[in-house]
C-alpha positions as CSV (number, residue, x, y, z in Angstrom):
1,X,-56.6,-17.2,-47.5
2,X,-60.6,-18.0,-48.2
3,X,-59.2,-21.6,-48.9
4,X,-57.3,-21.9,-46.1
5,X,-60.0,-20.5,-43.5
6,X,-62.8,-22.7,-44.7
7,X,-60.7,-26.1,-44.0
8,X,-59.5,-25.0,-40.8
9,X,-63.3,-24.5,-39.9
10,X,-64.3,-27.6,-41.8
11,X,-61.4,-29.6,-39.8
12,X,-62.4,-28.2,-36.4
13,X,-66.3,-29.0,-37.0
14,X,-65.2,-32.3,-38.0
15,X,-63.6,-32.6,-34.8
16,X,-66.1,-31.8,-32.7
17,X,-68.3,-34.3,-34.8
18,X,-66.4,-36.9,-34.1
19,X,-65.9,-36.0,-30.3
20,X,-69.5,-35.6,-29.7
21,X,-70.1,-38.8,-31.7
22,X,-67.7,-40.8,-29.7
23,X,-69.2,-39.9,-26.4
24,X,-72.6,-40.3,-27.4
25,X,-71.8,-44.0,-27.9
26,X,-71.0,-44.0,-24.7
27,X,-67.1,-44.6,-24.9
28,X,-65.2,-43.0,-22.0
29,X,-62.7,-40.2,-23.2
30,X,-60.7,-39.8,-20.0
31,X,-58.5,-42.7,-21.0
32,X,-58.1,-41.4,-24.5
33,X,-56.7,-38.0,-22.9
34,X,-53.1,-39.2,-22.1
35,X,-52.8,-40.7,-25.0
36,X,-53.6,-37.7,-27.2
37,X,-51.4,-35.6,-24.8
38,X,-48.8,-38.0,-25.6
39,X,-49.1,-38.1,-29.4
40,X,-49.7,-34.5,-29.5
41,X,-45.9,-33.5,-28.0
42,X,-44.7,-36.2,-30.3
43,X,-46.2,-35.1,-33.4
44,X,-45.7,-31.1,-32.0
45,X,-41.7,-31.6,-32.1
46,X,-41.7,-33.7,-35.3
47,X,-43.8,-31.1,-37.0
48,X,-42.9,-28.1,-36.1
49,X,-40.5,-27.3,-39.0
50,X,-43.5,-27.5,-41.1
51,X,-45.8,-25.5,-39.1
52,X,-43.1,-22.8,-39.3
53,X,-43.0,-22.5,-42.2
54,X,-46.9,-22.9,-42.9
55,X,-46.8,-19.8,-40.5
56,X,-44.3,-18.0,-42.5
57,X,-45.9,-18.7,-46.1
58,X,-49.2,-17.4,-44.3
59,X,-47.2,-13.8,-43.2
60,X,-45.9,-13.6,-46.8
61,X,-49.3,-13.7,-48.6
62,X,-51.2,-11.5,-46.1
63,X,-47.7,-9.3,-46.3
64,X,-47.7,-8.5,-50.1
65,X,-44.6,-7.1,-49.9
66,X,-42.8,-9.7,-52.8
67,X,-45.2,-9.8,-55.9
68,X,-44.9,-12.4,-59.0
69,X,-41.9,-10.9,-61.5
70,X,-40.4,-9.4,-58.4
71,X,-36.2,-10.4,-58.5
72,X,-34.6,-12.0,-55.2
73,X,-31.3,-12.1,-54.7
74,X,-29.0,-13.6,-51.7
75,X,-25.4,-13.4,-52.4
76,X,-24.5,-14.2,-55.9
77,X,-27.2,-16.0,-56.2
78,X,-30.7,-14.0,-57.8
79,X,-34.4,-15.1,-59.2
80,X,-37.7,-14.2,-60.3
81,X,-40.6,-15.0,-58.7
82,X,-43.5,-16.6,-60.7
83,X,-46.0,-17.9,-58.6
84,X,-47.0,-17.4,-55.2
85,X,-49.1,-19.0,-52.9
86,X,-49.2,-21.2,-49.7
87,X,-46.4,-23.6,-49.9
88,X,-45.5,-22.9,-53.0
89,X,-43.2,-20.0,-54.1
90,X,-41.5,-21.0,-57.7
91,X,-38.9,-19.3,-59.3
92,X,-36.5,-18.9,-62.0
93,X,-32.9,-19.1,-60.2
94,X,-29.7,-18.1,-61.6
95,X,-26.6,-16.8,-61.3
């Protein structure tokens, strides 16, 4: 989670850097706006699978309610968890 905070600040100062920097130079942003508006519903529908589940890998960690060696099962279907982190939950499946 450490991880995770420092690049969203490090993104967001970024950000700003870049805004500031731009209109410093003297480049009006006004036209940019519906632009970005535009490309920001675009990418917002196209993305928002991943953002979901981004969200949901966040709940899990902060939840610590599954745990590495802890056995899943759906069905017929049951596993082991060996790693967990962001993005990446890895198991042994089997049946």
């Amino acid at each position: 989670m450490q991880v995770l905070a420092v690049k969203a600040v490090q993104i967001t100062l970024y950000g700003f850097a870049f805004f500031i920097g731009i209109n410093t130079v003297g480049i009006d942003l006004s036209g940019l706006a519906i632009l970005t508006g535009a490309i920001g519903v675009g990418l917002g529908f196209g993305l928002q699978k991943v953002i979901s589940n981004l969200v949901s890998d966040v709940i899990i960690l902060l939840d610590k309610s599954i745990k590495p060696e802890d056995l899943i099962s759906l069905g017929e279907t049951f596993g082991w968890i060996k790693i967990l982190g962001a993005l990446c939950v890895r198991g042994n499946a089997g049946r």
